[in-house]
C-alpha positions as CSV (number, residue, x, y, z in Angstrom):
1,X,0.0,0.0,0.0
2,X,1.7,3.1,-1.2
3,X,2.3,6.2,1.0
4,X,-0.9,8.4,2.4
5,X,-1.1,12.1,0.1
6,X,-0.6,13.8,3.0
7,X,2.5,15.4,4.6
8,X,2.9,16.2,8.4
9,X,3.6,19.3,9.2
10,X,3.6,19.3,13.3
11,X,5.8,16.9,15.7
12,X,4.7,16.5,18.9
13,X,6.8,15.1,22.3
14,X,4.5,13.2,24.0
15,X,6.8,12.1,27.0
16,X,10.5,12.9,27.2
17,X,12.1,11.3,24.4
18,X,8.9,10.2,22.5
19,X,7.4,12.2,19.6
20,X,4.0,11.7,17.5
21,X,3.0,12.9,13.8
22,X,0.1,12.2,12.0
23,X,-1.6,13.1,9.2
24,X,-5.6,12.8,7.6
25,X,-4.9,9.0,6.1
26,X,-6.6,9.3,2.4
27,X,-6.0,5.2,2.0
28,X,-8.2,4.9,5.2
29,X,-10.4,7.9,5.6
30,X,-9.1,8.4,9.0
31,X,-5.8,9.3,11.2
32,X,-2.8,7.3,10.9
33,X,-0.2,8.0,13.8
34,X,3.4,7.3,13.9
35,X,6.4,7.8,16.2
36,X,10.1,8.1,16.8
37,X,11.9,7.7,19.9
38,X,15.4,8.8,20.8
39,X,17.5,6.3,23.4
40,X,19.7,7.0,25.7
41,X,22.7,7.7,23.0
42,X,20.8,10.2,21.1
43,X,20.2,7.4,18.4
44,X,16.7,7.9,16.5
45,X,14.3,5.2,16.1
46,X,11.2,5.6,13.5
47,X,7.9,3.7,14.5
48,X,5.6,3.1,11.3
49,X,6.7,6.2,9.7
50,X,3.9,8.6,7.8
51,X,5.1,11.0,5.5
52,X,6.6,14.5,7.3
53,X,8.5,17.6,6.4
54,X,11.5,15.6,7.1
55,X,13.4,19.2,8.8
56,X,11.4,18.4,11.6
57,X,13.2,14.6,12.0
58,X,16.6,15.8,11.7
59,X,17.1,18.3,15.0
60,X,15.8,15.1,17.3
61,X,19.3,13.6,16.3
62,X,21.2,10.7,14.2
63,X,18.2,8.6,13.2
64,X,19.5,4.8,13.1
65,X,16.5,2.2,12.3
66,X,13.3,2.1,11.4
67,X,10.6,-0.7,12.6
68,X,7.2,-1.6,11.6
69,X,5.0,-3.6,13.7
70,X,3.3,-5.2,10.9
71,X,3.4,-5.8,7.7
72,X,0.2,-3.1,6.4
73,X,2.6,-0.1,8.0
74,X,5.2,0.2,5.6
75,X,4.0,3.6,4.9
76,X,7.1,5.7,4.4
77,X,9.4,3.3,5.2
78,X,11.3,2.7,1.9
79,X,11.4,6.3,1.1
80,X,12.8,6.8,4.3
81,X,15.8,4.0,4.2
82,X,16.6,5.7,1.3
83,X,16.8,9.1,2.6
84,X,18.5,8.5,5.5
85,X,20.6,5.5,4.8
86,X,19.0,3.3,7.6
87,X,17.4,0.1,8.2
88,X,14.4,-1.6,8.1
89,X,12.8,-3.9,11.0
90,X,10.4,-6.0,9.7
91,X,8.2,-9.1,11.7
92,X,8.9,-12.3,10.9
93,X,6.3,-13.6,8.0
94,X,5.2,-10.0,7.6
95,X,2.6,-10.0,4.7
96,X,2.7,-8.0,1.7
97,X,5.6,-6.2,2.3
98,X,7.0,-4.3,-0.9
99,X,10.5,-4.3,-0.3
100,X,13.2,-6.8,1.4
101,X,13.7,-5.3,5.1
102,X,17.4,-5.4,6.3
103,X,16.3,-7.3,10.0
104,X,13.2,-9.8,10.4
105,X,12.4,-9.7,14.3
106,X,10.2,-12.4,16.4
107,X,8.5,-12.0,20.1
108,X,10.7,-11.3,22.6
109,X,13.5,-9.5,20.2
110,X,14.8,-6.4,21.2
111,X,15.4,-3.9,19.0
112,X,17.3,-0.5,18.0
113,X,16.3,2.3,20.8
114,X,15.6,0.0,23.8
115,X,12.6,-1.4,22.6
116,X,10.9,-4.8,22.9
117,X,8.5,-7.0,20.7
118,X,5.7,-8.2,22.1
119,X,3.3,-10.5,19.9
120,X,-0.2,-9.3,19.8
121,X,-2.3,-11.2,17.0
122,X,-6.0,-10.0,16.1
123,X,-6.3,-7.6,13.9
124,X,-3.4,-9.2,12.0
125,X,-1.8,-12.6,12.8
126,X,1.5,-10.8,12.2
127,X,1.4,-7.6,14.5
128,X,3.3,-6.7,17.3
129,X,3.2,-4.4,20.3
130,X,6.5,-2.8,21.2
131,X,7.5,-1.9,24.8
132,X,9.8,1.3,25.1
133,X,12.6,0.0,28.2
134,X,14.3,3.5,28.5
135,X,11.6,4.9,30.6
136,X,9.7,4.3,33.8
137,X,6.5,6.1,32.3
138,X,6.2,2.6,30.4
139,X,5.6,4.1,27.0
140,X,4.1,1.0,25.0
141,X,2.8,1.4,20.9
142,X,0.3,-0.8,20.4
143,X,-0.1,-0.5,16.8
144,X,-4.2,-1.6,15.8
145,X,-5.1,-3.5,18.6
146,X,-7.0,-0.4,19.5
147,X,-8.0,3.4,18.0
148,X,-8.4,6.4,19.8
149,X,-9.9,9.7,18.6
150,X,-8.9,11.4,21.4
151,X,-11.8,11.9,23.4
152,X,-13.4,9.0,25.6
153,X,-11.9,5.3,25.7
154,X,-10.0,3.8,23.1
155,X,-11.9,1.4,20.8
156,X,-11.7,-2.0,19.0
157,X,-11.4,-2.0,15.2
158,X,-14.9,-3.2,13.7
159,X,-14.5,-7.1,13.6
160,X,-14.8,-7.2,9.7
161,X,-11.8,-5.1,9.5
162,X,-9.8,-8.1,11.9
163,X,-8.1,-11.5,10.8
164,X,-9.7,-12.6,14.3
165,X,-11.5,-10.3,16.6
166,X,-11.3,-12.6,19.5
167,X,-7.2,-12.6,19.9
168,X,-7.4,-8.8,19.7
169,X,-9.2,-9.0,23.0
170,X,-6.9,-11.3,23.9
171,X,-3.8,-9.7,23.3
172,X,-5.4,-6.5,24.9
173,X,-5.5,-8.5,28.1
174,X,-1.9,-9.9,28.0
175,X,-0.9,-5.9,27.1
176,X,-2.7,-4.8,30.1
177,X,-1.3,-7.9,32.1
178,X,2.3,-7.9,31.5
179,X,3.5,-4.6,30.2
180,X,3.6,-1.2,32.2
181,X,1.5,0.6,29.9
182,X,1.3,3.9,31.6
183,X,1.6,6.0,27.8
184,X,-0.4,4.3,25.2
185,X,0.6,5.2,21.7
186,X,-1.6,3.9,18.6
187,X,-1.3,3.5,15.1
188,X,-4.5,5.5,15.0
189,X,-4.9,8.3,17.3
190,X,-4.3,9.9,20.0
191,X,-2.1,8.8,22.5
192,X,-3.0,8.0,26.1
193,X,-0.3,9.4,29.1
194,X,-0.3,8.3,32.3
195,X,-3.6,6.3,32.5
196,X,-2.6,3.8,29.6
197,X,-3.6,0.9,32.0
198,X,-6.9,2.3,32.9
199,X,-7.8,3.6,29.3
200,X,-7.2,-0.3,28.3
201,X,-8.9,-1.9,31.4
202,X,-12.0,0.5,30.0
203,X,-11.8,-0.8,26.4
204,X,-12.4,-4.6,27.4
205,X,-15.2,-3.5,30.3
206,X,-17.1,-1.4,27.9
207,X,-16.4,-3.5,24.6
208,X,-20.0,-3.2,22.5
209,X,-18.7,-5.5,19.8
210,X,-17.3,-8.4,21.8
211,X,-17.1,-11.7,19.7
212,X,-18.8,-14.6,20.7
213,X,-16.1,-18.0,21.7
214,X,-16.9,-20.9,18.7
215,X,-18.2,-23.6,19.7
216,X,-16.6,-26.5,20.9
């Protein structure tokens, strides 16, 4: 899926050493979101990159990788390895990717920028949630497992738009049970700071579109 039309024109830290851009996604008819965060070295890591007046990249320092947390977020990805002579973190078995990333990565891998891979099928088989180490705020980017418009709590994707609906509620749960997601950060929307654990706890209480379990 080629690039969205539109170009950030705004970065935003959201927590020390974490910055959000997004732009009106024309492939989607909604808001895409993506991220970069700088480690401890002053090393850049790009998070599903969107297009972005790239001037505004450059100050936050050397950037060094790029990850995607599933396959459907290469977005600017390829232009960017390009650009800035980088590479490219893909998941293993990643589906319709459009170019050969430089690293594959599997649950449990850490990658460039202190950050960790975390499994979380649903919406995808192949997506991942990644946990940011290098802060106690526990800044976790939990790519579509959720949306958030930025009002209220976050919300599921509609179950047509899932590979399986159920393991998104699911991997929700083992989010909210084993990572200290204080700063939520989506693929689409808003993100949450400092009530990341509530704001998912609210999302499975108040689900509307919970799937039913098959049948034995």
């Amino acid at each position: 899926m080629s690039e969205p039309k539109t170009k950030a024109t705004d970065l935003d830290e959201i927590v020390p050493g974490v910055y959000n851009w997004h732009v009106r996604d024309d492939r989607i008819g909604a808001r895409s979101d993506a991220y970069a965060v700088v480690d401890r070295d002053g090393a850049v890591v790009l998070i599903d990159p969107l297009p972005i007046d790239e001037s505004l990249l450059r100050p936050l320092g050397t950037i060094s990788a790029i990850v995607l947390t599933a396959g459907n977020h290469q977005r600017s990805a390829w232009r960017f390895r390009k650009l800035f002579h980088v590479p490219v973190w893909a998941p293993e078995n990643a589906h319709g990717l459009e170019e050969e990333p430089d690293n594959f990565y599997a649950s449990g891998a850490s990658l460039p920028g202190g950050l960790s891979a975390f499994h979380t099928p649903g919406p995808a088989e192949v997506m991942f949630t990644l946990w940011w180490q290098q802060t106690p705020r526990g800044v976790v980017f939990i790519s579509d497992l959720l949306t958030h418009e930025g009002r209220g709590r976050p919300e599921f994707v509609p179950g047509q738009y899932q590979d399986d609906p159920m393991r998104t509620r699911v991997s929700v749960q083992r989010v909210l049970d084993h990572l200290p997601a204080d700063t939520l950060c989506f693929a689409h929307g808003e993100p949450i700071v400092g009530a990341g654990k509530s704001a998912l706890r609210l999302a499975l209480e108040l689900d509307d579109e919970q799937p039913s379990a098959p049948a034995p």
